[in-house]
C-alpha positions, 0 to 999 in steps of 0.5 A: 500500500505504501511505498519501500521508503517507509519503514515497516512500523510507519508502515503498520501503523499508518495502515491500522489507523487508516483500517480504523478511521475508514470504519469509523467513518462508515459507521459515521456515514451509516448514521447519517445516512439514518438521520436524512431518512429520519428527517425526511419522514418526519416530512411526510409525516407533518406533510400527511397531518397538514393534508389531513387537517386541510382536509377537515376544514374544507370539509366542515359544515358548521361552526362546531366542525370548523372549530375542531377542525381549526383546534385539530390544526393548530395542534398538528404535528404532535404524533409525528413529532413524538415519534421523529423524538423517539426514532431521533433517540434511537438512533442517536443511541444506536450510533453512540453503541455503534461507534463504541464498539467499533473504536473497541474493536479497533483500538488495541491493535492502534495501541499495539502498533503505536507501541511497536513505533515507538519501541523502534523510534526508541531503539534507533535513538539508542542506537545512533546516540551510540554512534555519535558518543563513538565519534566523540570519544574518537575526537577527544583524545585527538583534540586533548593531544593539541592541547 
């Protein structure tokens, strides 16, 4: 996936993180994916109440009707409210459970990779503060000698 120049842990490591913020972005795109459906059912809804509510008023022969017809009006979109809160609430809750597992699922190969990066980051510093304390223990005795 990437090229030779990268060494093997970078390598690891930028694969584990782009494998999890692949699948947390398409957990992320599923759920608002469910809230455009949400929102626009919630659309329909209100739509068909209004219809509905239009529908009685036309429809009413004396005062009595036209008052339930108007009062029926003016406190539309009650159901459909209600349940755009309740479905709203589920998936909400389903993406917080969804994510969480995912990140759960994906975190402890993150750690692992992120520690084998750092175990070799570290051996290398080791390794070429060795050899530059070399060459300084090299050059000491030459510039003692001038001296």
């Amino acid at each position: 996936m990437f090229p030779q120049a990268f060494p093997p842990a970078i390598r690891s490591h930028i694969e584990t993180l782009i494998t999890f913020y692949t699948d947390m972005a398409q957990r992320t795109l599923e759920a608002m994916q469910s809230l455009a459906e949400l929102n626009l059912q919630l659309g329909r809804d209100l739509l068909a109440e209004a219809g509905a509510n239009h529908q009685r008023l036309l429809a009413s022969k004396d005062a009595a009707q036209l008052g339930t017809a108007v009062r029926a009006q003016l406190t539309s979109g009650g159901n459909a409210l209600q349940n755009y809160q309740r479905h709203l609430a589920e998936v909400l809750s389903r993406t917080n459970s969804t994510l969480a597992q995912t990140a759960a699922t994906h975190l402890p190969a993150v750690n692992r990779s992120a520690n084998t990066l750092t175990e070799e980051f570290l051996q290398e510093a080791r390794e070429q503060s060795a050899r530059a304390t070399e060459k300084m223990a090299q050059y000491q005795p030459a510039s003692q000698m001038r001296h």
